[in-house]
Phi, psi and omega in degrees: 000340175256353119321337190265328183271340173275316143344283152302350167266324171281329176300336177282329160316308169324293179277023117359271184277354157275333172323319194279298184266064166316003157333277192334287188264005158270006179270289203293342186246312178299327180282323170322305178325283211283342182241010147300291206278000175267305184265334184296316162276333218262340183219046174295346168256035187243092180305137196232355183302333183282343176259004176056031177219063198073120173287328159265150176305322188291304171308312173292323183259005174281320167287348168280327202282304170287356171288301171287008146314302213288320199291293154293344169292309137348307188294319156284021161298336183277325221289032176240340161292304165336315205293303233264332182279261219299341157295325181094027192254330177307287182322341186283299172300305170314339193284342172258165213322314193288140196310134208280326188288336186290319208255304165325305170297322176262355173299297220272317170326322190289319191282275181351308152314321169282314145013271157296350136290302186303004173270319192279307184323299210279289185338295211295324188298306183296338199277335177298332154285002174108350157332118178275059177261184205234142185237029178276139170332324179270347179305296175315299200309293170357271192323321187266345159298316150329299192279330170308289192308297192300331182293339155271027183259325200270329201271340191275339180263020198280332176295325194303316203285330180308313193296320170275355161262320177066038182225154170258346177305316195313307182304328184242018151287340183274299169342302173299314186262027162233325149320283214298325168270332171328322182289309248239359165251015166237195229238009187271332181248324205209128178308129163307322136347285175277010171279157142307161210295312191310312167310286180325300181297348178274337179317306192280346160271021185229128190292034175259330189283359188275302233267276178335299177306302191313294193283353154300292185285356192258334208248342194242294201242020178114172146321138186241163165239047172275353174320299178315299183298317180283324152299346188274301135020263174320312194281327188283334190281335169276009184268290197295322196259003150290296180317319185302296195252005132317298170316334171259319169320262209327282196293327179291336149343267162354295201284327173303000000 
């Protein structure tokens, strides 16, 4: 039960502090924002029939679009561990009694909420517009079981790089290079199909292109029954990279 009330105290911390500083969450919601209403029309003649994922582009890039919420948003989870390493309060706190995964879980926890929210916001936003995505209970579940699992894989490891770097410069080199190929070697803007071969085989090994494919076929054309397999994925690669920077949370305790 003290682990859950330490939990539940950092996560109310969290969305604290994006409430004060909305930067954060006006970065991770707003670049989504410009590529709905931009590339969703700007490539409205670009036929998807053939690939079974929706006949207009808008119907295809709307599960993309929430996905790359998730992606920048996720990526900027530690810098709010910076603050908190160079104020001494992270160090403080690891130093008490409560578990370094508890205080971990409820920080990451907090941005994964949000997260998903600002993912249902963008769904509701394309259908208004016109998107043919399916709004069924199983669908939604589905899909945010997909966006959950990469978002803690992405948000743990965006603290792991804080916690061994401690810098911020370090946090918005990991934004850059690592956000950028990931959208753009996945399946969130272009069918995997239409890639060159090279693209493609890299598509199929980056967990964004799981997360996408996963809230696609669930939002568009049904279950699929790779569905399963690619959550299962998801979910082990957020396990290892939770498991992972616990593990360094714990030992930098220690070495303070």
């Amino acid at each position: 039960m003290g682990e859950l009330r330490v939990a539940a105290a950092m996560c109310a911390r969290t969305w604290r502090a994006v409430a004060r500083r909305p930067v954060t969450l006006t970065f991770s919601f707003v670049q989504p924002l410009v590529w709905i209403f931009f590339f969703g029309f700007l490539f409205q003649h670009y036929d998807l029939t053939s690939v079974g994922q929706g006949g207009r582009y808008l119907d295809f890039l709307v599960p993309g679009v929430c996905a790359m919420t998730v992606l920048f948003g996720a990526s900027q989870s530690g810098i709010g561990l910076i603050r908190d390493l160079q104020t001494g309060f992270l160090f403080r706190i690891l130093a008490s009694p409560a578990r370094p995964s508890a205080v971990l879980s409820g920080k990451i926890g907090a941005d994964v909420a949000r997260l998903l929210a600002q993912a249902m916001v963008l769904l509701l936003l394309g259908r208004a517009l016109g998107a043919a995505v399916s709004l069924a209970p199983a669908a939604i579940a589905r899909t945010f079981s997909a966006l959950a699992a990469f978002a803690v894989a992405h948000a743990s490891l965006s603290c792991l790089v804080a916690l061994r770097t401690r810098a911020q410069e370090s946090m918005a080199t990991f934004v850059h290079l690592v956000n950028m190929p990931l959208l753009f070697t996945s399946s969130a803007l272009v069918p995997e199909r239409h890639m060159p071969d090279w693209l493609a085989a890299a598509s199929a090994v980056n967990p964004l292109t799981l997360a996408v494919n996963v809230s696609r076929s669930a939002l568009l054309t049904g279950p699929v029954p790779e569905l399963g397999a690619s959550l299962g994925v998801l979910s082990a690669i957020a396990a290892a990279m939770f498991a992972t920077v616990c593990l360094v949370a714990r030992n930098l305790s220690k070495a303070e």
